[in-house]
C-alpha positions in Angstrom: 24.6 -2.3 -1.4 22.0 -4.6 -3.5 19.2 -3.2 -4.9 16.3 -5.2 -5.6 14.1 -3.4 -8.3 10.1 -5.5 -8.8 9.0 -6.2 -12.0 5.6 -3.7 -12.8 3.8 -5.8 -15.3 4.4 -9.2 -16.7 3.8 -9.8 -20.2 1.7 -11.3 -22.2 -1.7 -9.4 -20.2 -4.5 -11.8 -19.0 -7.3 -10.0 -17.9 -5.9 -10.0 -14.4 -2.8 -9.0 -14.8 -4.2 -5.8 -16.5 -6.3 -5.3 -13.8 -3.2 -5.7 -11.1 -1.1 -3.9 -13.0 -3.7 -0.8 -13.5 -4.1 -1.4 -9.7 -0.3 -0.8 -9.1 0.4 1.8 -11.8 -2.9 4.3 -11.1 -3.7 4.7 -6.9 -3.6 8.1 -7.6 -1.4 10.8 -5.6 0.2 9.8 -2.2 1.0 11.6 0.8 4.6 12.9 0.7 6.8 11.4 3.2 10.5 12.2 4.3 13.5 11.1 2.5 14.5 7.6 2.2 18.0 5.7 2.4 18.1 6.0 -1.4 18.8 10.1 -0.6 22.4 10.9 0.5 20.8 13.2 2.5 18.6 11.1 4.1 19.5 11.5 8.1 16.8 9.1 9.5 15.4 10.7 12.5 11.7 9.8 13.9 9.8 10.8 16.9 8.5 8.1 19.7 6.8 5.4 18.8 3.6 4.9 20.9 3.8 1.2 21.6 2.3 -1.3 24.5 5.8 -3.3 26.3 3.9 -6.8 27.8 6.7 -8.2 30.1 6.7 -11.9 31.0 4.8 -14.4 32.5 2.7 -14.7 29.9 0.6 -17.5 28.1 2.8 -20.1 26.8 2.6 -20.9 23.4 0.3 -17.9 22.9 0.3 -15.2 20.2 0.7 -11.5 20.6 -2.5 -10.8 21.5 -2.4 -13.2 24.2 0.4 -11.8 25.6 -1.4 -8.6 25.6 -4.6 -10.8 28.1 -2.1 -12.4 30.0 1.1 -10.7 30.6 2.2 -7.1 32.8 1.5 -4.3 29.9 3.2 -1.1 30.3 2.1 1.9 28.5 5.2 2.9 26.8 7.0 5.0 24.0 9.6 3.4 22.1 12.5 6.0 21.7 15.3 5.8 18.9 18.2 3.4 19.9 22.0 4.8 20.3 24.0 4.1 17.6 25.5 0.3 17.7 29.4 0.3 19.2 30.3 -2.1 16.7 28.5 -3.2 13.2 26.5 -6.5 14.6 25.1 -8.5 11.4 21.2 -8.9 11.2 19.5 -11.4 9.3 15.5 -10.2 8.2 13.5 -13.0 6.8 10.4 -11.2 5.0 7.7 -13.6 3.2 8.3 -11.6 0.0 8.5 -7.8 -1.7 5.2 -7.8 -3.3 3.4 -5.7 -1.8 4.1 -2.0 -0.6 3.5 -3.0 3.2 6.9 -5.0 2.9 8.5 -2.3 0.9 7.9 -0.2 3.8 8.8 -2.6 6.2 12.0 -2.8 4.3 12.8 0.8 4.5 12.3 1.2 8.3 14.8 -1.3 8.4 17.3 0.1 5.9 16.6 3.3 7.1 17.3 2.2 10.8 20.4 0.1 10.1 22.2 3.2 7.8 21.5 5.5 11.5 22.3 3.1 13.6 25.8 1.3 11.8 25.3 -2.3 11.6 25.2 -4.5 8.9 22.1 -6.0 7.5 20.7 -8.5 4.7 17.0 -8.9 4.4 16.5 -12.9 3.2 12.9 -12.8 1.2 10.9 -16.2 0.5 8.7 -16.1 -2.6 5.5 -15.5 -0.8 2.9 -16.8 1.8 2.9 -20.7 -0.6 6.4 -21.0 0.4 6.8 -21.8 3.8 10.0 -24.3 2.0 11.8 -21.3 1.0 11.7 -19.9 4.0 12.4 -22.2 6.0 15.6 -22.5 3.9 16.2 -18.9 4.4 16.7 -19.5 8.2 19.3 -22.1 7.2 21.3 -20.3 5.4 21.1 -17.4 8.5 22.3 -19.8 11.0 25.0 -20.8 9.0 25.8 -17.4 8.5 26.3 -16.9 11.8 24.7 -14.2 12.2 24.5 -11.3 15.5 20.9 -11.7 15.2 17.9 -12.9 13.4 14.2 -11.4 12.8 12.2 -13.1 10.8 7.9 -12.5 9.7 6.9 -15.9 10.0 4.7 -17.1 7.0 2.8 -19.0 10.1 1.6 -18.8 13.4 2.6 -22.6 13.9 4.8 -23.8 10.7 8.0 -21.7 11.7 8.2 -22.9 15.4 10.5 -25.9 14.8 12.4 -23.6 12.7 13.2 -20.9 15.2 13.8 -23.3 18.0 16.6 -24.5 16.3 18.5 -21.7 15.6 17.7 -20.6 19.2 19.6 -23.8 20.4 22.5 -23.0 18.3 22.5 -19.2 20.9 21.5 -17.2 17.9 18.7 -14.6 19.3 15.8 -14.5 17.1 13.2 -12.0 17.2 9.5 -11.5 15.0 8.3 -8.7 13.1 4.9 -7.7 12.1 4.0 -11.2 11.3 2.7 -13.7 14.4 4.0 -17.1 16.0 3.3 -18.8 18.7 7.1 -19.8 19.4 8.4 -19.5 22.9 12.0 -19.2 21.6 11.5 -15.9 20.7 13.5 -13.2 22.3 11.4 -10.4 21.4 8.5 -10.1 19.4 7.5 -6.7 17.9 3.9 -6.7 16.0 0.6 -5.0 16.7 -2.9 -6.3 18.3 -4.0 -8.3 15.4 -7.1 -9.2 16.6 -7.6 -5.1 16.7 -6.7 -4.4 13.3 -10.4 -6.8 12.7 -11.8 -5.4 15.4 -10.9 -1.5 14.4 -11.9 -2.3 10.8 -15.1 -3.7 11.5 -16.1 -0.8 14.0 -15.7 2.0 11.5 -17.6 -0.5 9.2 -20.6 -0.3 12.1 -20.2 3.2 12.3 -20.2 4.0 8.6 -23.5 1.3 8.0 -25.1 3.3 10.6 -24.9 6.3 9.0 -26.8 4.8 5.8 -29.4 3.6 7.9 -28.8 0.1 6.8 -30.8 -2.6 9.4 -28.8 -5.5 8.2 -25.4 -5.3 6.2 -23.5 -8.4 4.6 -19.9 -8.1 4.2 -17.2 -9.8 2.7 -13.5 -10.6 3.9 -10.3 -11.1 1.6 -7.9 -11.5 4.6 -4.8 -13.1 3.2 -3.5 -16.6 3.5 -5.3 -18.5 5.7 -2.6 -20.1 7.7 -1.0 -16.8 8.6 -0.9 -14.9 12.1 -2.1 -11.9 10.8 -4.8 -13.4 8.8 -6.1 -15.3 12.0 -6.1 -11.8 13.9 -8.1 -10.3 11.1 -10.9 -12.7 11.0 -10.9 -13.4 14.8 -11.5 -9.6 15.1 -14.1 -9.2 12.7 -16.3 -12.1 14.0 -15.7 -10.2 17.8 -17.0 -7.1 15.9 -20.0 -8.5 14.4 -21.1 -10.5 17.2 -21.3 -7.4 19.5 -22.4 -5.0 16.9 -25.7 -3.0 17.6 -27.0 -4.0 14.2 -27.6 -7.2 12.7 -24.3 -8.1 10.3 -23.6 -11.3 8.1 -20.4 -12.5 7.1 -21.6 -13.7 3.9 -18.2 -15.5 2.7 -14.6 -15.4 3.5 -12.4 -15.9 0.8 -8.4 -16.6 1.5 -5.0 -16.9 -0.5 -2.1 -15.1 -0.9 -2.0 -11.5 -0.9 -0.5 -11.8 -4.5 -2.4 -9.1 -6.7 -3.3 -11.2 -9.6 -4.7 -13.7 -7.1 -6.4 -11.4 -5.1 -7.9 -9.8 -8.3 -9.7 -13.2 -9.5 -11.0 -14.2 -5.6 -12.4 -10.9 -5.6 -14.4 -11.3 -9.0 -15.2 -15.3 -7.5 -16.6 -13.4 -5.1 -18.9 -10.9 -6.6 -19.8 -13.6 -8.8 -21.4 -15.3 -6.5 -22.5 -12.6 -3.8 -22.2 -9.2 -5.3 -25.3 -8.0 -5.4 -26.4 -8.7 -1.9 -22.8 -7.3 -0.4 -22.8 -4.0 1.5 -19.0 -4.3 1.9 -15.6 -6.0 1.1 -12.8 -6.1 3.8 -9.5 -6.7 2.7 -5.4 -7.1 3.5 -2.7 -4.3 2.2 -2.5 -6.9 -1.0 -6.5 -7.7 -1.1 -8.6 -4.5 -0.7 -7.2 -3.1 -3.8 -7.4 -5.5 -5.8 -10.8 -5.6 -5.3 -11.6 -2.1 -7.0 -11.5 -2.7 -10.5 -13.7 -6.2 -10.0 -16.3 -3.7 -8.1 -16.2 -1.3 -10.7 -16.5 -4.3 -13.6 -19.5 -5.6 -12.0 -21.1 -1.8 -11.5 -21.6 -2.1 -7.8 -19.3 0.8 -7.0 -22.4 2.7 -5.8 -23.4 -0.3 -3.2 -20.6 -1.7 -2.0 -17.3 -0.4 0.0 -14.2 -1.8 0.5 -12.1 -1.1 4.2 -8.6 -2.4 4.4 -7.2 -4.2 7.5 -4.2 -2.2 6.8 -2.1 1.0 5.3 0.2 1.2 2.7 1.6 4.0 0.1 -1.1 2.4 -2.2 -4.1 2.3 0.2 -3.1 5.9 1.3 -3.7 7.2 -2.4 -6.9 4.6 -2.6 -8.6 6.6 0.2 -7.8 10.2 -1.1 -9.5 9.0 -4.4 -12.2 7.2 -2.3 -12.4 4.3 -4.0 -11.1 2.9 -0.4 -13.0 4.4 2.1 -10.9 3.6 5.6 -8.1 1.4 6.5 -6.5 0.5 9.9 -2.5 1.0 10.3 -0.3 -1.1 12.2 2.0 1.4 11.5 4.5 -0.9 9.0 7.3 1.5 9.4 7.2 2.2 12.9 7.2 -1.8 13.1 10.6 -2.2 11.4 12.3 1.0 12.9 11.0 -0.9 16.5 12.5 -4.4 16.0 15.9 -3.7 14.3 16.3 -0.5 17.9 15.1 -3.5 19.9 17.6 -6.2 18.2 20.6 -3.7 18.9 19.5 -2.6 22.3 19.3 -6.2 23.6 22.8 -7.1 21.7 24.5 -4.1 23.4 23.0 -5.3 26.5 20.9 -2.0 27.3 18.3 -2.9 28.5 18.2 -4.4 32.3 14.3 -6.3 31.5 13.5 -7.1 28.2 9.7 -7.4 27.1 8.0 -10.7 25.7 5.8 -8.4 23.1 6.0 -4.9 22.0 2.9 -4.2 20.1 3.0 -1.0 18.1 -0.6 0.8 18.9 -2.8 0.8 15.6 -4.0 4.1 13.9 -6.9 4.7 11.7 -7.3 6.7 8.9 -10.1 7.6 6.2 -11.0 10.7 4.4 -11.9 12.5 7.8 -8.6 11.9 9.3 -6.2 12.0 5.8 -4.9 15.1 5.3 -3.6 15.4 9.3 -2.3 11.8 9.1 1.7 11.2 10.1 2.1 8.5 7.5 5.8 8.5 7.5 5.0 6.2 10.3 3.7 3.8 7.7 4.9 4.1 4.7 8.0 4.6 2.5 8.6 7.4 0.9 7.6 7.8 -2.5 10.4 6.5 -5.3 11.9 4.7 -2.9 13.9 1.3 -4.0 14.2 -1.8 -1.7 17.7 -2.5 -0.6 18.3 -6.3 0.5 21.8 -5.7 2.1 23.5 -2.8 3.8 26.8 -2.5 5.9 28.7 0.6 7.2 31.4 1.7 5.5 33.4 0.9 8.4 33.2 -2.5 8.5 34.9 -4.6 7.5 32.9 -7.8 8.0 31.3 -8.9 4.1 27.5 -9.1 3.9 26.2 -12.7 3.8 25.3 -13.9 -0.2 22.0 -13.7 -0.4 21.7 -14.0 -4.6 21.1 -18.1 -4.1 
């Protein structure tokens, strides 16, 4: 088993990295969650998962969410899978470990694969600038020969060539959390991107409403432009503001990779240049907290709140401090725990129709909701260490080198 441990702060300190790092090292307490993979004890059991199955036809070339307009949607719960009758290998390409939504993606996974027996190796690209290095990292999968392959695209269009081919050499490739529009996908497992805009921006309405505010600029910090997700985000938040019941500007929109340090200085960019007339900041797992300590600098704290597009560990401990005030969830853990049960279902040849899509229903959660929230759907546990390869003690098939 290879543990992959981050590095907390680089050294020496610019004035965003001390802000990052602060970010990262003081979120305050987090819910407790179950035990994780790192526990011996750890026995990996989770209830249902509420999901939406969309079953072909659907839109060619489309993403998630057209699937969802176009194709037969089943209201469905997604039960555990049996355990695998022999230990398949399963390739996950993730775009990178930087953030805690990833860490918790990872642990659903490794979580998953421990209950269920099979073998995996989780192949990580450097972020949402290198589309290269993963493209790379579905090379070196295909070679490997692996049962099986899910990657998180780094884009909705980029990726496509990539996955056709290693469909035409009869490996099954699947998509987690992150969006394409390839038709060579066996299964895709994600949420309603376009809701996670649309929810944020609602409880944004809502919460305006409630300060009796006539007009109301906001901000976005969505992530990299060119990814799925990020396109979800923004199309839902511009579907959001044009029906709202009040009048809402989006005042700017500022993208790049959900790095912290980055996220940190487009954040201050965009105070600079907006702060005083902004009513509130929407932001990605990697974005809305890194815009805190650039609201506190510039002493708008008071004026203007931030609402993330998503939950992690972090945001969780954000919003019980209130210095975020809501965040959707598409459920991060619930994804992974989804699309490796989905991989081994279809490789055991379970299921008698497989679905296109299987979008994991969003949840909600600020201060009113917290302290009844189920985040082990969401999160890791706290303390818990990535693993980038796991395979049963049974088999006797080597994980693939993934240390290049």
């Amino acid at each position: 088993m290879k543990i992959a441990r981050a590095a907390i702060c680089p050294s020496p300190f610019s004035f965003f990295q001390m802000l990052a790092c602060a970010l990262v090292l003081n979120t305050g307490a987090a819910p407790a969650s179950a035990a994780s993979p790192n526990d011996p004890s750890f026995e990996g059991k989770f209830d249902p998962v509420p999901v939406y199955s969309i079953f072909r036809p659907v839109k060619p070339q489309g993403s998630a969410d057209d699937a969802l307009a176009s194709g037969r949607v089943v209201n469905d719960r997604y039960t555990m899978a049996a355990r695998a009758s022999k230990p398949w290998r399963i390739a996950f390409l993730f775009p990178h470990l930087k953030d805690p939504y990833w860490v918790g993606c990872n642990y659903g996974v490794m979580s998953e694969a421990k209950r269920l027996g099979v073998a995996v190796d989780i192949l990580v690209a450097d972020g949402y600038d290198d589309l290269v290095g993963q493209l790379r990292k579905m090379d070196e999968a295909v070679a490997a020969k692996y049962d099986a392959i899910v990657i998180s695209p780094l884009s909705l269009t980029a990726n496509n060539s990539s996955i056709a081919g290693a469909h035409a050499r009869g490996i099954p490739i699947f998509e987690l959390a992150n969006d394409s529009t390839s038709d060579d996908l066996t299964i895709k497992v994600t949420t309603s991107l376009k809701s996670m805009g649309v929810d944020a921006t609602k409880w944004l309405i809502r919460d305006a409403q409630k300060r009796g505010l006539k007009t109301v600029n906001i901000a976005l910090l969505p992530g990299p432009a060119d990814a799925g997700w990020v396109k979800g985000e923004v199309e839902g938040t511009r579907e959001a503001v044009a029906k709202a019941a009040i009048k809402i500007n989006i005042v700017d929109i500022k993208y790049g990779d959900s790095d912290r340090i980055g996220q940190s200085q487009l954040a201050a960019q965009l105070l600079a240049e907006h702060g005083k007339s902004l009513d509130y900041i929407l932001g990605c797992t990697g974005c809305a907290p890194a815009a805190i300590f650039p609201v506190k600098e510039a002493g708008l704290s008071g004026k203007i709140k931030i609402i993330a597009y998503d939950l992690t560990r972090e945001i969780a401990g954000l919003i019980r401090k209130g210095e975020i005030v809501a965040s959707v969830d598409t459920k991060g853990v619930s994804q992974a725990r989804v699309a490796i049960g989905a991989v081994v279902n279809f490789l055991e040849k379970r299921s008698k129709e497989v679905p296109h899509t299987i979008l994991i229903k969003l949840g909600l959660v600020d201060q009113s909701t917290y302290s009844a929230y189920k985040f082990d759907t969401s999160t890791a546990p706290e303390g818990y260490v990535p693993i980038l390869s796991y395979a049963p003690e049974d088999s006797l098939m080597p994980a693939a080198d993934v240390s290049k």
